[in-house]
N, C-alpha and C positions, 0 to 999 in steps of 0.2 A: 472357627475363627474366635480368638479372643477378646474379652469385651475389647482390650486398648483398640485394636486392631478397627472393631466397627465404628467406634470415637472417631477414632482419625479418617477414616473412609468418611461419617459425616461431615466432618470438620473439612475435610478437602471440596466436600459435595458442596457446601456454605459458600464456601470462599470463590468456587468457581460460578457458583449462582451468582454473586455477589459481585464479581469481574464481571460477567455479561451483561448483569441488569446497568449495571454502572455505562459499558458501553454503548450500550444500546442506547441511555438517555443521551448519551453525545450523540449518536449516530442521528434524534430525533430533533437534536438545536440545529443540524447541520440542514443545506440549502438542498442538498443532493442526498438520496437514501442509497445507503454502500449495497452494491450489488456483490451477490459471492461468486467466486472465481468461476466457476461453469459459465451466466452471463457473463461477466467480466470478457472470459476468452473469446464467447463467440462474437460478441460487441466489437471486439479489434477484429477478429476474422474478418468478418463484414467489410470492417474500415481498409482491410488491407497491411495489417500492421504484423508484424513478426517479430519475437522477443530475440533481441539478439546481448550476449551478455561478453563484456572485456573487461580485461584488468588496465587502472589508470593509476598514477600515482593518487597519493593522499591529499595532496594539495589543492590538485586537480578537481577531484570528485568532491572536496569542501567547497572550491568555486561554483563548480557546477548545481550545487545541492541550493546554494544561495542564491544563484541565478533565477533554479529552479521554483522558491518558496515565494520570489518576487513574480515570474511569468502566473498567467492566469489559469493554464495548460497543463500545467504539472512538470515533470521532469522529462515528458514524452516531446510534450510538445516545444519544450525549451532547447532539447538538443536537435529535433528535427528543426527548429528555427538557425541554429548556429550551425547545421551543415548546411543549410541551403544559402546562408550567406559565405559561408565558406566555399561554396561554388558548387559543394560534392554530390548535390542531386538537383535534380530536375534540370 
């Protein structure tokens, strides 16, 4: 391998050190510590939850996304809130 070559491998190794440590101090101001997707998924299993995924217009999913930053719940619980007022479960 050529010197540039190990440079740049360094210089890649920094910067992505330097992305996680960065995240990580956000992750540590936060109220909740971010679980990785493995719990993540079996936490909803548990709940009963099932990813289902559609396409919405743009306008649509900007409302929704504003709805969502204001609910307490996230974007899960905002949209199971607006179908059950909308009748469609339970």
């Amino acid at each position: 391998m050529k010197k540039f070559d190990l440079e740049k491998n360094k210089a890649l190794k920094l910067a992505n050190d330097l992305k996680q440590s960065s995240a990580a101090r956000i992750g540590q101001a936060g109220a909740q510590p971010k679980l990785d997707r493995r719990e993540q998924r079996k936490l909803d299993q548990e709940k009963g939850l099932v990813p289902f995924a559609c396409k919405l217009d743009a306008s649509l999913v900007k409302q929704l996304q504003e709805r969502a930053a204001a609910h307490e719940g996230g974007m899960t619980e905002a949209l199971a809130e607006l179908l059950i007022v909308a009748g469609l479960t339970r």
